[in-house]
Structures are given as C-alpha cells and as structure tokens.
KEFI-336225 format. One line per field, with one value per atom (N, C-alpha, C, O): x, y, z; residue in three letters; residue number from 1. Coordinates in steps of 0.02 Angstrom, whole numbers. Atoms other than C-alpha are relative to their C-alpha. Example, Ala and Ser with C-alpha at 12.3 -4.5 7.8 and 13.67 -1.06 7.14 Angstrom:
<nudrens>
east = c(45,615,45,97,-42,684,-39,-14)
north = c(-59,-225,60,59,-59,-53,55,110)
up = c(0,390,0,33,-3,357,37,45)
resn = c(ala,ala,ala,ala,ser,ser,ser,ser)
resi = c(1,1,1,1,2,2,2,2)
</nudrens>
This chain:
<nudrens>
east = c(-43,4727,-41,-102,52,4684,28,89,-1,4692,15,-45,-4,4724,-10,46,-6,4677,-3,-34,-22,4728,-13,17,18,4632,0,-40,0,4688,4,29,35,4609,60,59,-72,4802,-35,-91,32,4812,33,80,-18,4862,92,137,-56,5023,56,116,-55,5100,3,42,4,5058,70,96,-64,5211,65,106,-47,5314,-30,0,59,5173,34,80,-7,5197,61,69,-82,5407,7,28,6,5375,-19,15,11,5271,58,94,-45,5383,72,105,-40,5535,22,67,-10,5498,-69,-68,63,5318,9,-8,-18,5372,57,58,-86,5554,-42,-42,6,5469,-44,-41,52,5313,28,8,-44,5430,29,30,-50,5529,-57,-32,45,5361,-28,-42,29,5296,-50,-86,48,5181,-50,-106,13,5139,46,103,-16,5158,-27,-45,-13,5142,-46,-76,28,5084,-27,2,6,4991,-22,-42,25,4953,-37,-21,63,4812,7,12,4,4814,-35,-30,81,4657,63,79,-22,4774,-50,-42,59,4623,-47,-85,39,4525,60,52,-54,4685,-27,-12,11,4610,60,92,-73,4759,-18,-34,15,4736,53,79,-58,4877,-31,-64,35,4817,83,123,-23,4930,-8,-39,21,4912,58,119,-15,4929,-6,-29,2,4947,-53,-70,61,4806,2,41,50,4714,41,41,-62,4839,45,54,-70,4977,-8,29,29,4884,4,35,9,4837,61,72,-80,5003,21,40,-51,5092,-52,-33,36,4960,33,39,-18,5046,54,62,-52,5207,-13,16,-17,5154,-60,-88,42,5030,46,25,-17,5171,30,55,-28,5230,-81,-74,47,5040,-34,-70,9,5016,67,67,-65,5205,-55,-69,25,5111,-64,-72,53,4963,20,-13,-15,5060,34,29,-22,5163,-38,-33,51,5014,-48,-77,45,4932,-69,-106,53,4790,-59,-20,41,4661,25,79,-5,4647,-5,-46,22,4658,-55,-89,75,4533,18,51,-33,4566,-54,-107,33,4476,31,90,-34,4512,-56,-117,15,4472,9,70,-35,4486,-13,-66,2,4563,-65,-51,43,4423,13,5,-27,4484,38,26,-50,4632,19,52,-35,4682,29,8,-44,4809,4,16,-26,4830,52,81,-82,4986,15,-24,-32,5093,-10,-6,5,5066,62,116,-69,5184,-20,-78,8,5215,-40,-41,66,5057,-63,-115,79,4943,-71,-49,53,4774,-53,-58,69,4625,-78,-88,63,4453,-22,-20,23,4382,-95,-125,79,4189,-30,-56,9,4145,-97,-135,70,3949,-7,40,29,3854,-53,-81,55,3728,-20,-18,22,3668,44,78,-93,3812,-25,23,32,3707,23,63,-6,3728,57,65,-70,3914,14,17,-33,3969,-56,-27,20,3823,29,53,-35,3886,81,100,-58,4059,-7,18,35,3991,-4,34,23,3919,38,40,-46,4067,51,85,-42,4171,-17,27,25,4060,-6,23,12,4001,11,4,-53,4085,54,66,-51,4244,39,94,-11,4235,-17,16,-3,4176,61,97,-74,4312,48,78,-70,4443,-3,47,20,4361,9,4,-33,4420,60,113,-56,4528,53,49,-53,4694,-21,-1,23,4628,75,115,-66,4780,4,48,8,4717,-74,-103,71,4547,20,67,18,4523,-42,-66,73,4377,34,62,19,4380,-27,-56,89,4238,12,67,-1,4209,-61,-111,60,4078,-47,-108,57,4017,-31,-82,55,3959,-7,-15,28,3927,18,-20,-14,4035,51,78,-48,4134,40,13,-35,4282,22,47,-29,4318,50,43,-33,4456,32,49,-14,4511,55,48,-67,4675,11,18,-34,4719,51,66,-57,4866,36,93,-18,4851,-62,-104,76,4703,-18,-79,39,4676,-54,-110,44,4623,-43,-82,22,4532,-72,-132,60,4423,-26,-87,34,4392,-53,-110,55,4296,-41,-71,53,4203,-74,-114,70,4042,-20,-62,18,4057,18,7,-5,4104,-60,-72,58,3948,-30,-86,59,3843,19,-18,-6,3931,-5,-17,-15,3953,-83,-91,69,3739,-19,-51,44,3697,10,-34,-23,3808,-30,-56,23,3752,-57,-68,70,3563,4,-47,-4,3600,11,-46,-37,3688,-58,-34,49,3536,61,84,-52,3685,-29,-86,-7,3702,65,109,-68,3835,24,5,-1,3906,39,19,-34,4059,25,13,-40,4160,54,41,-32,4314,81,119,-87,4477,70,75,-51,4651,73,79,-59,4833,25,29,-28,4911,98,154,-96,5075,45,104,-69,5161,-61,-117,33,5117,44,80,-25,5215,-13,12,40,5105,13,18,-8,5136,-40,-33,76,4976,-22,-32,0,4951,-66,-103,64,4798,-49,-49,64,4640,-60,-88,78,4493,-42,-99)
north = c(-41,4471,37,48,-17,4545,59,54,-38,4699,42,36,-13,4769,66,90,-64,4943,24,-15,-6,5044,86,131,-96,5221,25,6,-36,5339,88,128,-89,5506,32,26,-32,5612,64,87,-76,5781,21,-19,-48,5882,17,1,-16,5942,-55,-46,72,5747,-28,-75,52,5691,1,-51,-17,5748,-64,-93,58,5621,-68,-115,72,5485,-5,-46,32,5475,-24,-80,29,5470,-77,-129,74,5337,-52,-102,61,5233,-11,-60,36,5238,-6,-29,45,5205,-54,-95,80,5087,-56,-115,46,5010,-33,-91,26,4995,-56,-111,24,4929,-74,-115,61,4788,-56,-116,33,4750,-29,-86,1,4741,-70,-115,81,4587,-60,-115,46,4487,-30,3,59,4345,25,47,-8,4380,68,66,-84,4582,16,-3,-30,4672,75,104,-84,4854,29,0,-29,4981,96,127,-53,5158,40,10,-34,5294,54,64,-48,5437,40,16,-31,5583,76,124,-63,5707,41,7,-40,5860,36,60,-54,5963,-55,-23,39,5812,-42,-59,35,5726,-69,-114,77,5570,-44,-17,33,5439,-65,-89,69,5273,-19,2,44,5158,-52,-70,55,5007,-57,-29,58,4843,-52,-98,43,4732,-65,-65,70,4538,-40,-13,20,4407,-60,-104,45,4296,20,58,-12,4301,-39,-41,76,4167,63,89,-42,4291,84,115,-79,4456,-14,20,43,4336,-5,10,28,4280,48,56,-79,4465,30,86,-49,4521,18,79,-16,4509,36,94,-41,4546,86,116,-58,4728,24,74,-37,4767,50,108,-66,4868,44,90,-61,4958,40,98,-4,4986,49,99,-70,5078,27,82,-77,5167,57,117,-57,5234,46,103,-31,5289,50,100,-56,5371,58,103,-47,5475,50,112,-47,5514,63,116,-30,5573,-20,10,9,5483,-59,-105,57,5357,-73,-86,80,5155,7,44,-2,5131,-54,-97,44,5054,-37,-22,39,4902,-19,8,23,4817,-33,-20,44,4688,1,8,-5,4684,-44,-39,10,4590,37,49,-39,4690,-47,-96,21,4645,34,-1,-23,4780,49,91,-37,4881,24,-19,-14,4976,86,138,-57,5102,37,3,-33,5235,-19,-68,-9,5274,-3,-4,-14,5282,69,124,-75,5411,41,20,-60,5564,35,37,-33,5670,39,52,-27,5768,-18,12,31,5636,4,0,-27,5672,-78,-90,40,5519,24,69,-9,5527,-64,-104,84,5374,17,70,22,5319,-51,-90,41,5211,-32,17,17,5106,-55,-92,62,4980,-11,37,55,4853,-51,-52,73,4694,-44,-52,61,4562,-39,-33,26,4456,41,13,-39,4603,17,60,-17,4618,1,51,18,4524,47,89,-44,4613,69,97,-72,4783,0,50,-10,4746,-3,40,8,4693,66,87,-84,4894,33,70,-42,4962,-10,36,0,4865,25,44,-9,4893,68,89,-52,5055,67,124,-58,5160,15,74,-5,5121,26,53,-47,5173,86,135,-81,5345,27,75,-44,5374,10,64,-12,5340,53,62,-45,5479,68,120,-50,5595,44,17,-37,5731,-1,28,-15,5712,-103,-121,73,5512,-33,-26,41,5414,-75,-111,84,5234,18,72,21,5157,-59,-91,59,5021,-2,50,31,4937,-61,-112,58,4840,-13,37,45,4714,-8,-3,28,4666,-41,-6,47,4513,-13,-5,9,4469,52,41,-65,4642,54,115,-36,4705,74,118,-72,4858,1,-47,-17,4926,56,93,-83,5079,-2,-50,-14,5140,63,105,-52,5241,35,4,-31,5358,47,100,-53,5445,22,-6,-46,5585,46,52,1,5676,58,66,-68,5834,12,-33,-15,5927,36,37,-30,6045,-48,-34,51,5885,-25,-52,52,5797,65,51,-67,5983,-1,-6,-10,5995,-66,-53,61,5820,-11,-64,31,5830,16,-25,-12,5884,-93,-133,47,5738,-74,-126,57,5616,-11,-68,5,5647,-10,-6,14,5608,-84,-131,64,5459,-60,-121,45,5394,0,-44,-13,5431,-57,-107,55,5334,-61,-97,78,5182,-20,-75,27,5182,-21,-61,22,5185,-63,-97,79,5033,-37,-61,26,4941,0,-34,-14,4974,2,-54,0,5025,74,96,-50,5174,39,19,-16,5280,45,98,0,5283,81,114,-39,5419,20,-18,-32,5526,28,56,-44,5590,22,-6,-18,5676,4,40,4,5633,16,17,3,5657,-56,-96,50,5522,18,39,-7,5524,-37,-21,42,5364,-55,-75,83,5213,-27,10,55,5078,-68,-122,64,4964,-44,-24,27,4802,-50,-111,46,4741,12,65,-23,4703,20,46,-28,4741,-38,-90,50,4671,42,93,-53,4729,-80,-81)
up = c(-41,5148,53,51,-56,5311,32,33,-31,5402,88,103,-72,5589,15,25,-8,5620,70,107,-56,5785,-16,-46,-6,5814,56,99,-63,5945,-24,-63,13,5970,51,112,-20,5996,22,11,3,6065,-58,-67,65,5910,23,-16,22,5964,6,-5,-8,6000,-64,-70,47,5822,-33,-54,16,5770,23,-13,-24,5883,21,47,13,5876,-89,-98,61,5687,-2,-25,13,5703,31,5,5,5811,-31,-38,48,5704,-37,-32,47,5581,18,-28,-12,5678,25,19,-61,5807,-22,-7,11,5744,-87,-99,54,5551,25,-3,18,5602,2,-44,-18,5691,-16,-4,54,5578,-52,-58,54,5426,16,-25,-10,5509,31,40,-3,5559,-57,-108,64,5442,-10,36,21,5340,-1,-28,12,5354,-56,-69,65,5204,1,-51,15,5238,79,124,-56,5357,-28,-73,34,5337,76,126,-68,5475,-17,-75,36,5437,79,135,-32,5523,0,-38,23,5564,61,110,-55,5675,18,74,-39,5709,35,72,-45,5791,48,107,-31,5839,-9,31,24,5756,-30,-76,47,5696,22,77,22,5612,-18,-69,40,5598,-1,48,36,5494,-34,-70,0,5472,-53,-26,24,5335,-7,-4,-19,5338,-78,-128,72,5189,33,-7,-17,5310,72,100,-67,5468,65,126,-61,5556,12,67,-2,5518,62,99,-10,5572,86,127,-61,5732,53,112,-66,5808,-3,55,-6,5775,74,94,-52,5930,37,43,-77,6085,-12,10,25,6003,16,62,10,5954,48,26,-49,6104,23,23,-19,6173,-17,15,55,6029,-7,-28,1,6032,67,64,-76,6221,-9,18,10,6177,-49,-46,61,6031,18,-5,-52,6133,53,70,-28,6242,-1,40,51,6126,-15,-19,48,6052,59,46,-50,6221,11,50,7,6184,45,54,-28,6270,-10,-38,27,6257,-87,-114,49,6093,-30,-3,42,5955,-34,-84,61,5882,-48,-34,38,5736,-33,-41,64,5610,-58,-48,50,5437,-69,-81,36,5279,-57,-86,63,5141,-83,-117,48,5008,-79,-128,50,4873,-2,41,-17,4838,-53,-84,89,4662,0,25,-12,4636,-73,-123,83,4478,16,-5,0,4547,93,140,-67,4704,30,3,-42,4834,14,37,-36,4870,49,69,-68,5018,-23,-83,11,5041,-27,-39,27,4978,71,128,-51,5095,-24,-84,4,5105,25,65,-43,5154,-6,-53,-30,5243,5,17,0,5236,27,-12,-32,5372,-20,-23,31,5311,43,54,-55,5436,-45,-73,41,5340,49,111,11,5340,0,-51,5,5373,-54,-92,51,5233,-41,-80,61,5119,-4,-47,7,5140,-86,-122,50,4981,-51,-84,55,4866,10,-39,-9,4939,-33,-64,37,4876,-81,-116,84,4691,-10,-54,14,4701,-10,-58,17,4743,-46,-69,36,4641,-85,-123,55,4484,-17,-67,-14,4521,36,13,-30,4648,-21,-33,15,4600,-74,-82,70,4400,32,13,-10,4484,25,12,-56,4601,-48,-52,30,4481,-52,-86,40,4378,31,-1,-40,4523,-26,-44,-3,4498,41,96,-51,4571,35,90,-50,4631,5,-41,-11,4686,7,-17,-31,4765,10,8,-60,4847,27,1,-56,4975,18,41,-31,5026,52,32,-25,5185,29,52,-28,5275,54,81,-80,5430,-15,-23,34,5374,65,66,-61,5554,37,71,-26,5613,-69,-60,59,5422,12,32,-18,5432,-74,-102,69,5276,26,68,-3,5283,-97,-126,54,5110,26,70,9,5075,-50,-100,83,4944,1,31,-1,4924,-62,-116,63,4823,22,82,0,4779,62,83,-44,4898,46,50,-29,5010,-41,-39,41,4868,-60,-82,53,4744,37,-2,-35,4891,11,9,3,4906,-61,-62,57,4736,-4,-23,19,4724,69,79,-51,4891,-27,-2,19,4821,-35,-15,34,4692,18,-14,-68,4826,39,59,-54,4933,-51,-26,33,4765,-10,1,-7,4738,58,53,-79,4927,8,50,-22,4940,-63,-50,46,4775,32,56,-17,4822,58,56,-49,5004,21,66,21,4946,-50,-52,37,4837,54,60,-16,4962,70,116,-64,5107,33,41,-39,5204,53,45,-31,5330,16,54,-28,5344,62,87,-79,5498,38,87,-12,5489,-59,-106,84,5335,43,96,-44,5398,-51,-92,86,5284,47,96,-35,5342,-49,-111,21,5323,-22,25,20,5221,54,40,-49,5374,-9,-2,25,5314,-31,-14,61,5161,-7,-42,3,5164,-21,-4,4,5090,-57,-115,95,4968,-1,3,3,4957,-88,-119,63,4781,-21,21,15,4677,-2,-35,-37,4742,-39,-19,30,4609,-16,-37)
resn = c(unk,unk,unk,unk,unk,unk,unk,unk,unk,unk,unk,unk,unk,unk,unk,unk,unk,unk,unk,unk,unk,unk,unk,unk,unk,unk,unk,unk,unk,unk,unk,unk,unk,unk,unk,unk,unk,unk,unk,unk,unk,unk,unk,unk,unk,unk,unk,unk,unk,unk,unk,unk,unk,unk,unk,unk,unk,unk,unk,unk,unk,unk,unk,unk,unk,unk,unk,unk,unk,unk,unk,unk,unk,unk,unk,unk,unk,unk,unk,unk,unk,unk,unk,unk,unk,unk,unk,unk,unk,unk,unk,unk,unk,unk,unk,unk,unk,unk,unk,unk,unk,unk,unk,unk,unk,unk,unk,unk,unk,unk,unk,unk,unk,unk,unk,unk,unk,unk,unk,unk,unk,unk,unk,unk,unk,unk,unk,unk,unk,unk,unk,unk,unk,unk,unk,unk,unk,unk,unk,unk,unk,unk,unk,unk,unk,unk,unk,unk,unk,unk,unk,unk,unk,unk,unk,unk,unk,unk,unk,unk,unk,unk,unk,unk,unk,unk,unk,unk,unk,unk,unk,unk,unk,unk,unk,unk,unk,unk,unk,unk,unk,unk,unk,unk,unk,unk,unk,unk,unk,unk,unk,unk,unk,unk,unk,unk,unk,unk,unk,unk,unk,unk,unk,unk,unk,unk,unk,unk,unk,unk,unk,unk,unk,unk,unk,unk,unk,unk,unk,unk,unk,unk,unk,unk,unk,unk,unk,unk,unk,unk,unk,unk,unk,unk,unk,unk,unk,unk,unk,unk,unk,unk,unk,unk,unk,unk,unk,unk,unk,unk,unk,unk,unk,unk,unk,unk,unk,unk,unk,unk,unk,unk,unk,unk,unk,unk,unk,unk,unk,unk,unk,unk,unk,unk,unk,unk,unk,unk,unk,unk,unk,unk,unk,unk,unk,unk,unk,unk,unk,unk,unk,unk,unk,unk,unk,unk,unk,unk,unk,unk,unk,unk,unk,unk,unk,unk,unk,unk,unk,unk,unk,unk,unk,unk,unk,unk,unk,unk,unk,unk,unk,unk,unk,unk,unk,unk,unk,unk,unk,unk,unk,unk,unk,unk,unk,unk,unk,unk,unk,unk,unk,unk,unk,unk,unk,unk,unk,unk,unk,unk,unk,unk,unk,unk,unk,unk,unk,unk,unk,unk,unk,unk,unk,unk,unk,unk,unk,unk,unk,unk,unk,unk,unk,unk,unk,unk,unk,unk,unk,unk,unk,unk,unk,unk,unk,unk,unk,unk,unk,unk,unk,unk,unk,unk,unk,unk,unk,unk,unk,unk,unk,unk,unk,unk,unk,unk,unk,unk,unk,unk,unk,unk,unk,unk,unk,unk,unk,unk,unk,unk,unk,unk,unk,unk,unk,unk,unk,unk,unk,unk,unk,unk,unk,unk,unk,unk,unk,unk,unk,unk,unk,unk,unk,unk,unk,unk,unk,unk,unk,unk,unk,unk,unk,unk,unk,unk,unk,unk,unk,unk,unk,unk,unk,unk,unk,unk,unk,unk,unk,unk,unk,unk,unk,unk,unk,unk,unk,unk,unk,unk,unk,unk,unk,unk,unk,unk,unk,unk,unk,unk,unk,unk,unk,unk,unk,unk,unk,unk,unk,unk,unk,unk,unk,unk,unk,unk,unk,unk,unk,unk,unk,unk,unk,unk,unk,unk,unk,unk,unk,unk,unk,unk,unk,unk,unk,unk,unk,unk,unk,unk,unk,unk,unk,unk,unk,unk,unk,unk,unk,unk,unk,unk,unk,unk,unk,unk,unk,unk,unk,unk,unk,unk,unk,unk,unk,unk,unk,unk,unk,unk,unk,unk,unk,unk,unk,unk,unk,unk,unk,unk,unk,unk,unk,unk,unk,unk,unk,unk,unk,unk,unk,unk,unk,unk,unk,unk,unk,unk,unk,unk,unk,unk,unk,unk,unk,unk,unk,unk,unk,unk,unk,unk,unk,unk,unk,unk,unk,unk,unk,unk,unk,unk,unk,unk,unk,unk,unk,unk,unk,unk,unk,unk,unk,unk,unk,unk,unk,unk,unk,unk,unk,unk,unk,unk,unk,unk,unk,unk,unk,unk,unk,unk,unk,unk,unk,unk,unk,unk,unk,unk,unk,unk,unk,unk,unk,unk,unk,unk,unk,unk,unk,unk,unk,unk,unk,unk,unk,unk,unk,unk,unk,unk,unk,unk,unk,unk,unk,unk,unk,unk,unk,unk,unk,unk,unk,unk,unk,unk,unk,unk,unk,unk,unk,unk,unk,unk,unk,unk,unk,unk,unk,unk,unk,unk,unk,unk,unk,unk,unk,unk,unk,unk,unk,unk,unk,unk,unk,unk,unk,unk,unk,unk,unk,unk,unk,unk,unk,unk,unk,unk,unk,unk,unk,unk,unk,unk,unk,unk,unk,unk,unk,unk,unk,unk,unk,unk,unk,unk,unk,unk,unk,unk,unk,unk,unk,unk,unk,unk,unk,unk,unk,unk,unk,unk,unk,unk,unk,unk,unk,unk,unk,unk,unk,unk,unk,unk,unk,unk,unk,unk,unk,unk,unk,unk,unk,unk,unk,unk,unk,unk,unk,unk,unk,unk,unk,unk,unk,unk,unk,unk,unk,unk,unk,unk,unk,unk,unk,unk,unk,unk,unk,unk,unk,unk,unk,unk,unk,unk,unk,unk,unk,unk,unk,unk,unk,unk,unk,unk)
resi = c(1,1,1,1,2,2,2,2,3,3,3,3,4,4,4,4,5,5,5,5,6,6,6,6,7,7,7,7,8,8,8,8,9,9,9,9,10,10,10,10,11,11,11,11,12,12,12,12,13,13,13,13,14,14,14,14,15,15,15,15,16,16,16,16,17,17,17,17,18,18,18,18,19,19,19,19,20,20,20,20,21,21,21,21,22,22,22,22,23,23,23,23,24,24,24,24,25,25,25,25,26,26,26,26,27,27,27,27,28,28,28,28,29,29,29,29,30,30,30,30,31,31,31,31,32,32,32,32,33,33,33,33,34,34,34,34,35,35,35,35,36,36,36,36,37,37,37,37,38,38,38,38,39,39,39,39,40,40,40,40,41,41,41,41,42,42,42,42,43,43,43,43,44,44,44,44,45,45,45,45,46,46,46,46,47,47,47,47,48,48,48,48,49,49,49,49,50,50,50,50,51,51,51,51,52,52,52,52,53,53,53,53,54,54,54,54,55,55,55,55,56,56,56,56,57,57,57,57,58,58,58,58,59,59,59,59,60,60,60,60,61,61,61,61,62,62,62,62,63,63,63,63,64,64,64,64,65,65,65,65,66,66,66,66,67,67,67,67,68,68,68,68,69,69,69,69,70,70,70,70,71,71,71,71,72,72,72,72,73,73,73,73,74,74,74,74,75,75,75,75,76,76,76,76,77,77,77,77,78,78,78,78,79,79,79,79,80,80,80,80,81,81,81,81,82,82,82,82,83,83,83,83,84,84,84,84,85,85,85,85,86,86,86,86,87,87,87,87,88,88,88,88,89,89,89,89,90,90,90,90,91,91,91,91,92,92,92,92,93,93,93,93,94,94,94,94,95,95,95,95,96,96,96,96,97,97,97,97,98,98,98,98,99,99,99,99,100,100,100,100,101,101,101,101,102,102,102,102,103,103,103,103,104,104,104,104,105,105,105,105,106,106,106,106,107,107,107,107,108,108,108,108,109,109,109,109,110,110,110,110,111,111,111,111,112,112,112,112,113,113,113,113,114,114,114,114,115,115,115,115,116,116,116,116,117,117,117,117,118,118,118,118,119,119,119,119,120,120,120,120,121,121,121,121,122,122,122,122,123,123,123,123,124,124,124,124,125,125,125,125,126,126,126,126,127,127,127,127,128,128,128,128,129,129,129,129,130,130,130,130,131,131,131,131,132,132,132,132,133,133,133,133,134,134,134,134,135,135,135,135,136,136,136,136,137,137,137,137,138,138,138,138,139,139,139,139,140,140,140,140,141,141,141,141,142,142,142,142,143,143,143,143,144,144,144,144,145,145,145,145,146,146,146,146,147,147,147,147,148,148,148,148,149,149,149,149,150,150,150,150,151,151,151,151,152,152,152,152,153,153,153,153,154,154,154,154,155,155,155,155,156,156,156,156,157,157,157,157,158,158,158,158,159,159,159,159,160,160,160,160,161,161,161,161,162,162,162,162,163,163,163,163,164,164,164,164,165,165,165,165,166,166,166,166,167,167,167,167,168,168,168,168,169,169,169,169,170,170,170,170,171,171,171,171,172,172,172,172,173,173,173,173,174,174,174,174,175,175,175,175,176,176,176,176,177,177,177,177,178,178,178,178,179,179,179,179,180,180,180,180,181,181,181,181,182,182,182,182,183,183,183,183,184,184,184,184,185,185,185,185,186,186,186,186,187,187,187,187,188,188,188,188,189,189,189,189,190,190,190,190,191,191,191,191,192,192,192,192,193,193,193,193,194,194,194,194,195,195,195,195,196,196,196,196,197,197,197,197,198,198,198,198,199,199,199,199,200,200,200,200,201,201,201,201,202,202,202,202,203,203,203,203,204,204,204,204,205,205,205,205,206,206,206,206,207,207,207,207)
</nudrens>
C-alpha cells in the first residue's frame, strides 16, 4: 500500500476552513476513486503546518488519481492561505492500531534520512524495537511507519489520545526516537506534534 502526502504551511487563522474543506470536497471525491482507502489531515496551528496524506491499495492506483485531485489540491492551498504545496509519495510499510482515534487525538511525526540500502534493516528496528516501546505509551492510540526507498527517508508517526497524553511521554519518546535512530545510522531530519483534524483511514494492519 502506498501513500501521497500534501504539506502546506497555512496561515493559522484559515485552518479552520482548509480542514472543512478537506473533508467536504477532498474526502467526498477521494472516497469514490479506485483504489484509495482513507485520508488523514494533521494540523500544527501555531506553525500553520498541515499534512493531508492519501492512502492507496498500490502505486498504479495512487498514480492515475493525480491529475484528478491537483485542483482540489491548489483549492486547498488557497483556503489554507498557504504557498505551492509539498508533495511526496510514500509506501505505507507499517501500520498498527490499539484502538481507534477520537476527537482530540494529537500525533507527533519523526521525519529520519539514511542510507536508501539501509531502508529495509531500519524497518526490522522499528518494527522489533521501536514499536514494542511506543505501544508502552501512555494514552498510545496507533503508529505508522512510512519509506521512501529511493531517497532513504522514513516519517513515523504516533498518535495518542489527547495533547495532555502526547506531553506526558515526550521525554520517553526522545529516548526512544535517539536509541532507534543510532541503530538505524539514520539522521533525524524534523519532530513536529500535530492536531489529529480528520482520520478516515481503512488501511488495515501492516506489522
């Protein structure tokens, strides 16, 4: 399964009618394309950072939806107030849920640049090793791990149930995100904590 992510840096007070749009005019029309199976939007209001991410059941599928939603894609940009946006593709590599998210679930994302060689051992780490920690989180909800194999880039992400649970485990997040990324000869690139604004996702469980 594969990925599409779309980051535009909003001004703060548009996110508000950037997110309604996603989810009335960018869900309606994702939802009725072949082969997408969910959609999620993350939203930083004090940077005006917002990630809407796309998932695909293959790379063909993710592929032909382009042109289609380019201009649900500059509407949403300009809602948002924001620049060109950022695209990227991804394939979802791992995905495991305690439970379903509720309103006020919060993530923090962990962007890691490597070795494109060391992709697949870097996922082994986290799946062995990162991932028994996280779920040892207070308040943990989901993770996702996904790759980018030809420029060796990883985003993890970790959702829990509120911003008070997502505070309580940052200390023991930065011990875990430092061991793994010293295993993994990785670098990490960015950390950043967002609003869980809409999950729609039925991507099943990928461990």
């Amino acid at each position: 399964m594969y990925a599409r992510s779309t980051t535009i840096m909003a001004t703060p007070d548009s996110i508000d009618a950037g997110i309604a749009f996603v989810r009335a005019e960018v869900m309606q029309t994702l939802m009725g394309m072949d082969g997408c199976i969910g959609l999620s939007l993350l939203a930083d209001r004090s940077s005006g950072r917002c990630i809407t991410t796309s998932a695909w059941q293959d790379q063909d599928s993710m592929r032909a939806g382009a042109e289609r939603l380019q201009p649900l894609r500059e509407r949403a940009a300009e809602m948002l107030g924001g620049g060109a946006p950022e695209i990227a593709e991804w394939e979802i590599a791992l995905l495991h849920r305690d439970h379903t998210s509720e309103p006020g679930a919060c993530v923090r994302a962990t962007w890691v640049r490597m070795d494109p060689q060391q992709v697949d051992r870097a996922l082994d780490i986290y799946k062995n090793s990162s991932l028994p920690a996280i779920e040892g989180y207070d308040g943990f909800c989901s993770a996702s791990l996904l790759i980018d194999r030809q420029n060796g880039r990883l985003v993890s992400s970790v959702t829990f149930d509120s911003p008070e649970a997502m505070e309580r485990n940052r200390g023991r997040a930065q011990e875990v995100r430092n061991q793994s990324v010293t295993e993994m000869n990785g670098e990490v690139t960015d950390v950043a904590e967002f609003e869980l604004a809409l999950a729609h996702l039925r991507v099943p469980e990928l461990v």
